[in-house]
Structures are given as structure tokens and as C-alpha cells.
N, C-alpha and C positions, 0 to 999 in steps of 0.2 A: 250151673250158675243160676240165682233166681233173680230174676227181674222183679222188682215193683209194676203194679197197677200202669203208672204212667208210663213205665217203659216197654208196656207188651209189645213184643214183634205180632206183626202183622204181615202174613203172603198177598200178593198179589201179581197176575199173569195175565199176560201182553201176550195179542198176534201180533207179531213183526212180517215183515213182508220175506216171503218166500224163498228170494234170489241173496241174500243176506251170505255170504260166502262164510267157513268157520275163523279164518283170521279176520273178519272184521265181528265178528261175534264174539272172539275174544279179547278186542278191543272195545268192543261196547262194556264188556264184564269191568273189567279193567277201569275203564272209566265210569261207569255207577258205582265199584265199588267204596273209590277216593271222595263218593258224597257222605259227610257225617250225616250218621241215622240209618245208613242202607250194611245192614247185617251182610245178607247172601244174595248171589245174581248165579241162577242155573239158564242154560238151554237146555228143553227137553230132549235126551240123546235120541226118541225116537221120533219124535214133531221137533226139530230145531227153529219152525219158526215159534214155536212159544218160549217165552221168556218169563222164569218166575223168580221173582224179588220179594227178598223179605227186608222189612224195613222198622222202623218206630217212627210210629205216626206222631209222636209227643218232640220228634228232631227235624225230619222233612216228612213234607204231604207229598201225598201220591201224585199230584199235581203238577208237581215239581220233578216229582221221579219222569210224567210223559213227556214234560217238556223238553227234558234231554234226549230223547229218544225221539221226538219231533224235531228238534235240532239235527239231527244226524239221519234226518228225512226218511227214518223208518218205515214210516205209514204206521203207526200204532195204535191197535184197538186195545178197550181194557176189556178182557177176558171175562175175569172173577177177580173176586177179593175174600181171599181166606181169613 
């Protein structure tokens, strides 16, 4: 599938806090997903607390991506951005 210019996905990966159990890590996936704009939501299978989301920066800012994850008292740092 080719994307346009405005629609490049863009990665970017979150430390989440440690103690993060895997059912509520797939309920965070789960619900990042149902944001228009947000492509993929992985845990790393072998650091589960990193979280890497792809998104289109031209539908939701990343911004927005921490907010929810600050809602849901994550503790979230941003990593990088691919």
C-alpha cells in the first residue's frame, strides 16, 4: 500500500513503567488502537516495558498518543521517534 507524503507513518517508543502486568498491556494496545491515525501498537516481547507505535503524524500528534498513556498513569517517557 503506498502512502502519500502527508500520510507517512511515523514510529515512536515509550518506556512504560515496569510492573505493567501483560493483560493490561493488552488492553492499553487495544485501546490505542481505536485512535484514528494510530497504525500498530507492539510490546517489545523481550523489554515489555517498551512500547512502540506507529502512527500518522498528519491524523493524531504524538502528543496526544502520551496523553493516553498518562491517563492510564503509565509513567511514560518518550524513548525515540523513528
Amino acid at each position: 500500500m503506498s502512502h502519500t507524503q502527508e500520510n507517512k507513518e511515523v514510529t515512536i517508543v515509550f518506556y512504560i513503567h515496569e510492573s505493567v502486568d501483560i493483560v493490561s498491556r493488552e488492553q492499553i494496545q487495544n485501546q490505542l488502537l481505536k485512535a484514528n491515525g494510530i497504525v500498530s501498537v507492539e510490546f517489545d516481547h523481550f523489554r515489555p516495558h517498551l512500547l512502540c507505535v506507529e502512527y500518522i503524524p498528519t491524523l493524531i500528534q504524538s502528543s496526544l498518543i502520551m496523553s493516553h498513556l498518562v491517563e492510564r498513569n503509565l509513567h511514560p517517557h518518550l524513548v525515540v521517534g523513528i
